[in-house]
C-alpha positions in Angstrom: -31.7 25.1 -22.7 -28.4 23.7 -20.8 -29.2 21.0 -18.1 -26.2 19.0 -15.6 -26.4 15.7 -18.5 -25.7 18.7 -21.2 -22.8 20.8 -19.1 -21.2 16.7 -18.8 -22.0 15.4 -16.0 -24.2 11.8 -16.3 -26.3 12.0 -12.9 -28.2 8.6 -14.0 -24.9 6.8 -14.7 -23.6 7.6 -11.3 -26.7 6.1 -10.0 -25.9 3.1 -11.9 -22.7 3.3 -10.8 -23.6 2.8 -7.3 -25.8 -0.4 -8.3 -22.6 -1.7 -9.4 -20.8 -1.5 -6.8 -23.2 -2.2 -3.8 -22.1 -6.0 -3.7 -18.8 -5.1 -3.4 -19.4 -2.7 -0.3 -21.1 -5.5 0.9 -18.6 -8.7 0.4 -16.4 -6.5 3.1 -18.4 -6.2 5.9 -16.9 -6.9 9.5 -18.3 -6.9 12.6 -18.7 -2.8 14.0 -20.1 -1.8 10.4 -23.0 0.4 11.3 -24.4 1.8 8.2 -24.9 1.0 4.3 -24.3 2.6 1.3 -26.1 5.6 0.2 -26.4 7.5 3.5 -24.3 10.9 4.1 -21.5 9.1 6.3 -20.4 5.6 7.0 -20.8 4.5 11.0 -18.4 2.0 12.7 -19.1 0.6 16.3 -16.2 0.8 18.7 -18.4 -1.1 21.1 -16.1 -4.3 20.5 -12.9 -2.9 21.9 -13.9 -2.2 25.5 -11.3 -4.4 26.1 -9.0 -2.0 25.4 -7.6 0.2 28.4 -6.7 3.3 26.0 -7.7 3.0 22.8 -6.3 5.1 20.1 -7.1 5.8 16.6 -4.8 5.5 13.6 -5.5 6.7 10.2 -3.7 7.4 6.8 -4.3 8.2 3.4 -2.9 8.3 0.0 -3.2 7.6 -3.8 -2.0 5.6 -6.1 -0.4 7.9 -8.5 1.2 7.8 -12.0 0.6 4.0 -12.2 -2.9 4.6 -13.0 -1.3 5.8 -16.3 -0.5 1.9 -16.6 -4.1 1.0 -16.3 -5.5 3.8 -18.6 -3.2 1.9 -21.4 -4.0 -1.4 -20.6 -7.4 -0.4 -19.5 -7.4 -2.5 -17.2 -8.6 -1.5 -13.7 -10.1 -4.4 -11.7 -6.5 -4.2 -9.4 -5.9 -0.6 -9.1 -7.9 -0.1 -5.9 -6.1 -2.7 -4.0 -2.8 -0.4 -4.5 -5.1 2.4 -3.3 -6.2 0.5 0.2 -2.7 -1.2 0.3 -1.1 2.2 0.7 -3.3 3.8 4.0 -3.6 -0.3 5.4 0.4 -0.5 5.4 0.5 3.2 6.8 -1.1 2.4 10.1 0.1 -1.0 10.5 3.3 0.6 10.9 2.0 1.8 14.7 0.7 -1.8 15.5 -2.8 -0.9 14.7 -5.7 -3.3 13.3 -7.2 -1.8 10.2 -11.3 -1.1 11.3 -12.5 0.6 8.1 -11.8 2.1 4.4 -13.1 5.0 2.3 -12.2 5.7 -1.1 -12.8 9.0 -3.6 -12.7 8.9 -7.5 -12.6 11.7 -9.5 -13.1 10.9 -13.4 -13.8 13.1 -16.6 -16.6 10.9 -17.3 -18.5 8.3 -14.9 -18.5 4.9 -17.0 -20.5 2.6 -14.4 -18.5 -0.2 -15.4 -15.4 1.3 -14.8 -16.4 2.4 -11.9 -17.2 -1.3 -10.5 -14.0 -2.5 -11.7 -12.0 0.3 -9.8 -14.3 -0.3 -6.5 -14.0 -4.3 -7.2 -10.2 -3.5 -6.8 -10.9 -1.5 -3.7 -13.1 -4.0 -2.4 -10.3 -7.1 -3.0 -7.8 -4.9 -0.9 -10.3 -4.4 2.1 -10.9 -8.0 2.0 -7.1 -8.8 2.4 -6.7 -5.7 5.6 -9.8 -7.2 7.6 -11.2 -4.1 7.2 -14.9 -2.5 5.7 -15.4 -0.6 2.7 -18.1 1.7 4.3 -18.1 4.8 2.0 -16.9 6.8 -0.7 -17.3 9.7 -3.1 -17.3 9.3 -7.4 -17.1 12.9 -8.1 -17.6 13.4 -12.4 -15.7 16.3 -13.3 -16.0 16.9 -17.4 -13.3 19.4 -18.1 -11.1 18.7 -15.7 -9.9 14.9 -16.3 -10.0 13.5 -19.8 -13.2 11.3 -20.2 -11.5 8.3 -19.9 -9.4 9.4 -17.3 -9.8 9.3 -13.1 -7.7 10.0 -9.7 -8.1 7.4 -7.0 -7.4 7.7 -3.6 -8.6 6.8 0.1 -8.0 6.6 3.8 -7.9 3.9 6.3 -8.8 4.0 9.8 -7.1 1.3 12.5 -7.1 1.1 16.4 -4.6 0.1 18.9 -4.2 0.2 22.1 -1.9 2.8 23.5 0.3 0.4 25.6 0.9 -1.6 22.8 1.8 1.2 20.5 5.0 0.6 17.8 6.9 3.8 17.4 10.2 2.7 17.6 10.8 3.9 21.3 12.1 0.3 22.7 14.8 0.1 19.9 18.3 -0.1 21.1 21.9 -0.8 19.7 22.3 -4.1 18.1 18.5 -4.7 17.2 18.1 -6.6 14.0 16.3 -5.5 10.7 14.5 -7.8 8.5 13.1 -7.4 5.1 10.2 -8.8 4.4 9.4 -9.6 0.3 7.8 -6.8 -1.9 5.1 -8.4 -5.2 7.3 -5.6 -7.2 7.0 -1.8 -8.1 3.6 -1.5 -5.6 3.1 2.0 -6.4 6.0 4.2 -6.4 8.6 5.7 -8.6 6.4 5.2 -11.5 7.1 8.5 -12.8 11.1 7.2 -13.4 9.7 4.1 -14.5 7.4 5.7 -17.0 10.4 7.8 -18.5 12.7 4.3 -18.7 9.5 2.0 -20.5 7.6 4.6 -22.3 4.5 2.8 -21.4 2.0 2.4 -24.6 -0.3 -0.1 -26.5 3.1 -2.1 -28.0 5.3 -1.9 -24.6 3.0 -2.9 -22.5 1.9 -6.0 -24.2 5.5 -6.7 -24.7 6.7 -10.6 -22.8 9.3 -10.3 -21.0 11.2 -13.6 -20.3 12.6 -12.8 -17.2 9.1 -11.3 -15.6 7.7 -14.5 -17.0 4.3 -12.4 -17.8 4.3 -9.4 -20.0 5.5 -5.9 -19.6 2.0 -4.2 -18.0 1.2 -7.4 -16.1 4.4 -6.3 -14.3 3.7 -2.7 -13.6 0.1 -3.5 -12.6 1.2 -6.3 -10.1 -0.8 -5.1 -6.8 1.0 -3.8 -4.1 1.2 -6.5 -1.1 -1.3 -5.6 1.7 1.0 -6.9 5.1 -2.3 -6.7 8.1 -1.9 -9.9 8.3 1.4 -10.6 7.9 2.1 -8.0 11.2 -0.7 -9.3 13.0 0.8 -12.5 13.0 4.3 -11.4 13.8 3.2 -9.1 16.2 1.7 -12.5 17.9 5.0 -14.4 17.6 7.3 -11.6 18.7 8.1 -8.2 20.0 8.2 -6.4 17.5 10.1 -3.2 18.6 9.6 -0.9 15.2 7.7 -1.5 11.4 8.6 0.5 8.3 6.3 1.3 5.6 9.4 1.0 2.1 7.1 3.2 0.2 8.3 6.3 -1.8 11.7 7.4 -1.1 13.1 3.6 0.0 15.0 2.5 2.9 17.0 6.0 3.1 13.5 8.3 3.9 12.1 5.5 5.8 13.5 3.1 7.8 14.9 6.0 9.7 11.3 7.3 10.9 11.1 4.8 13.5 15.1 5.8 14.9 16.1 8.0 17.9 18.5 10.5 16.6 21.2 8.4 18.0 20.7 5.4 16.6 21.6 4.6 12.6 20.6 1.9 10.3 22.3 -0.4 8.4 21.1 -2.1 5.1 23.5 -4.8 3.7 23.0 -4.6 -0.1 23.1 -7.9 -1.4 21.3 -9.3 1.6 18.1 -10.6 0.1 16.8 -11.6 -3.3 16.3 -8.4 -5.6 13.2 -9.1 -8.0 13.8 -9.1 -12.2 11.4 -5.4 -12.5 14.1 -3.6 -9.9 17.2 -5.3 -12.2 15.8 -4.4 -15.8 14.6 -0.7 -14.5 18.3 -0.4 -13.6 20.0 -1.7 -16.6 17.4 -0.3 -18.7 17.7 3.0 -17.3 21.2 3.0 -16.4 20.7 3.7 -12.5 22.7 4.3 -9.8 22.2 1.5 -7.9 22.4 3.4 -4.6 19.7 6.2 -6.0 17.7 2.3 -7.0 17.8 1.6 -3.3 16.5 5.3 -2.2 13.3 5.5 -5.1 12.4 2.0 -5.0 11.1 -0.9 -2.2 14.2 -2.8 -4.5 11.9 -6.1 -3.4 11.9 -5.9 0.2 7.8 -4.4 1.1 8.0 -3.5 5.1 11.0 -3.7 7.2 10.5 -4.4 11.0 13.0 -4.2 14.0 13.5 -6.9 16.7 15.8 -7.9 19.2 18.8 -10.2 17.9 17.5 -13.2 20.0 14.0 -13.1 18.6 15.4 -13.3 15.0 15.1 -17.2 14.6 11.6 -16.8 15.9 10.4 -13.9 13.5 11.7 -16.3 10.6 10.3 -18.8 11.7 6.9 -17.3 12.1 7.4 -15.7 8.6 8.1 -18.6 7.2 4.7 -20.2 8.6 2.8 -17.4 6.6 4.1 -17.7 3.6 6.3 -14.4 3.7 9.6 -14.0 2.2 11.8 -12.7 4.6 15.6 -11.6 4.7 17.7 -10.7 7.5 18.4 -7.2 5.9 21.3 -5.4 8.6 21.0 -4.2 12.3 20.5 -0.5 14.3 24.0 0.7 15.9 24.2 3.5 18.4 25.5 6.6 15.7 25.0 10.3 16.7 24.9 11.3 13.1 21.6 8.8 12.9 19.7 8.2 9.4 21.1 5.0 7.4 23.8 3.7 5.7 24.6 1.2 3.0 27.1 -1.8 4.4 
C-alpha cells in the first residue's frame, strides 16, 4: 500500500522542522508584526507610518544561486540565508526604503530538520541585520526532483518609503560624485565562473589560502553584506541623490540604472582597495580585468551618488559606521549614457 512517507516525502520531519525554527522566526520580531508562524499568511501593521503623507511599497526578490553548491560541499549552511535576505534587503534599499518584512521558500529533495534550522538560522541572522521580520515561509520536500541532500533557497523582502523621499536617480546632474562603498567578497554572484576557475570539492575547499588568511570555502561562503543600515545612516547625513545595488553583471549593468540617458558614469579603476578573492579569481583564471569589473562587485558592495560638496560629509559619516568607503569617479553629462572605465 503506497502512503506520502513511502512516495518520499517526510510529513512528520517537516513538522519537526518547523519546531526548529520557531525561535528563530521569533528572535526577529519588530514592531507591526501581526501574526506567528503556522497560520496561512504572515500580517504586518502599517499602522505606524501614518506619518507618512504617501506611502509606497517596495519589494524584491531573489536567490542565492550556484553558491549553495559551496555549502552542499562544505555542508555548511548556518550562513546561506543571510545571502538570501541580503539580496531582496539591498534591492529596495536602493529606492530609499526601510525594510518592514521577509519571507523565505526552500525546496529540498529531502527535509532534514536540522538542516532546515541551520538554513532558516541563516535567514534569521540576515533579518536581524535589515531591521526587518521573518514572518513566513514555505519548505516544500520534493523527492525526485532535487537530490536528497540537495535544496533551492530564495525569498522576498518588503520595504516602505515615502513617495517624496523616493531615490530613483531623478535629482542627479553633471558633476555628481560616485562613492564605493566596501563589498565582504564574492556575496553571491558569478559563482558559476568561479566554480569553473576553483573546481570546488572536499580537498579545494578546505585548502588555506595565505592571502585570504582563512581557507578556500571560508572565502566563497563569506556572507554577503546586508547595507540597511549603512543607507539609513547616510541617508540621515546627506542627500543622497541615487544608490546602486553591484550585484550580478557589476558596475557596467548597474550603476547605469539610476542615469538619465544623458548622463554617463565613470569608474576610475584603481580607485579603491580590490579584495585578495577578486585578484586570485583573475590570476587564477586568467581574466580580463575589464570582463572582472562587469561579472564581479570587484570589492566595492553598493555605490551611491551625491553632490561634490556633500563628499567630505558622506565620508565622514561612513567612516563613523564602520564602512569602507572610496571615492570611486563622478556622472558627466554624455548623450551616449551607460558607463565607462577612466
Amino acid at each position: 500500500m503506497e502512503n506520502y512517507k513511502l512516495s518520499g516525502v517526510d510529513v512528520d520531519a517537516g513538522y519537526q522542522a518547523i519546531d526548529l525554527i520557531k525561535a528563530h522566526v521569533k528572535s526577529t520580531a519588530r514592531q507591526g508584526v501581526f501574526s506567528s508562524i503556522g497560520g496561512f499568511a504572515g500580517l504586518f501593521s502599517l499602522a505606524q507610518f501614518k506619518h507618512m503623507e504617501e506611502p509606497i511599497l517596495a519589494s524584491g526578490t531573489d536567490g542565492v544561486g550556484t553558491k549553495l553548491k559551496i555549502a552542499f560541499v562544505m555542508d555548511k549552511h548556518d550562513t546561506i540565508g543571510i545571502d538570501c535576505v541580503a539580496y531582496s534587503v539591498n534591492d529596495i534599499i536602493c529606492t530609499g526604503a526601510e525594510p518592514l518584512y521577509f519571507l523565505d521558500y526552500i525546496a529540498c529533495g529531502k527535509v532534514y530538520p536540522e538542516k532546515i534550522g541551520q538554513i532558516v538560522a541563516g535567514v534569521a541572522e540576515g533579518c536581524r541585520q535589515s531591521n526587518c521580520a521573518l514572518i513566513g515561509g514555505e519548505t516544500a520536500e520534493m523527492p525526485g526532483f532535487y537530490a536528497d541532500d540537495e535544496y533551492d533557497l530564495a525569498g522576498m523582502a518588503v520595504g516602505i518609503v515615502d513617495k517624496k523621499d523616493i531615490i530613483d536617480g531623478s535629482k542627479i546632474n553633471d558633476g555628481d560624485v560616485l562613492i564605493g562603498i566596501g563589498s565582504s567578497g564574492l556575496h553571491s554572484n558569478g559563482y558559476s565562473l568561479v566554480r569553473k576557475v576553483i573546481q570546488p570539492n572536499p580537498e579545494n575547499v578546505g585548502r588555506y589560502i595565505t592571502e585570504f588568511g582563512k581557507t578556500m570555502g571560508e572565502e566563497l561562503l563569506a556572507p554577503t553584506k546586508i547595507y540597511a543600515n549603512t543607507v539609513k545612516g547616510l541617508i540621515s547625513a546627506v542627500d543622497v541623490k541615487g544608490i546602486a545595488n553591484i550585484t550580478g553583471g557589476g558596475f557596467l549593468e548597474n550603476v547605469p540604472r539610476f542615469l538619465s540617458d544623458n548622463l554617463q558614469a565613470r569608474i576610475n579603476m584603481g580607485s579603491w582597495d580590490v579584495h585578495p578573492i577578486f585578484q586570485y579569481l583573475e590570476r587564477e583564471g586568467r581574466i580580463n580585468r575589464e570582463e572582472m569589473h562587469n561579472i564581479f562587485n570587484m570589492g566595492i558592495g553598493l555605490v551611491v551618488c551625491v553632490e561634490e560638496s556633500q563628499v567630505d560629509a558622506a565620508m565622514k559619516k561612513l567612516k563613523e559606521m564602520g564602512d569602507a568607503a572610496f571615492v570611486v569617479g563622478d556622472v558627466r553629462k554624455n548623450e551616449a549614457g551607460g558607463l565607462i572605465y577612466a
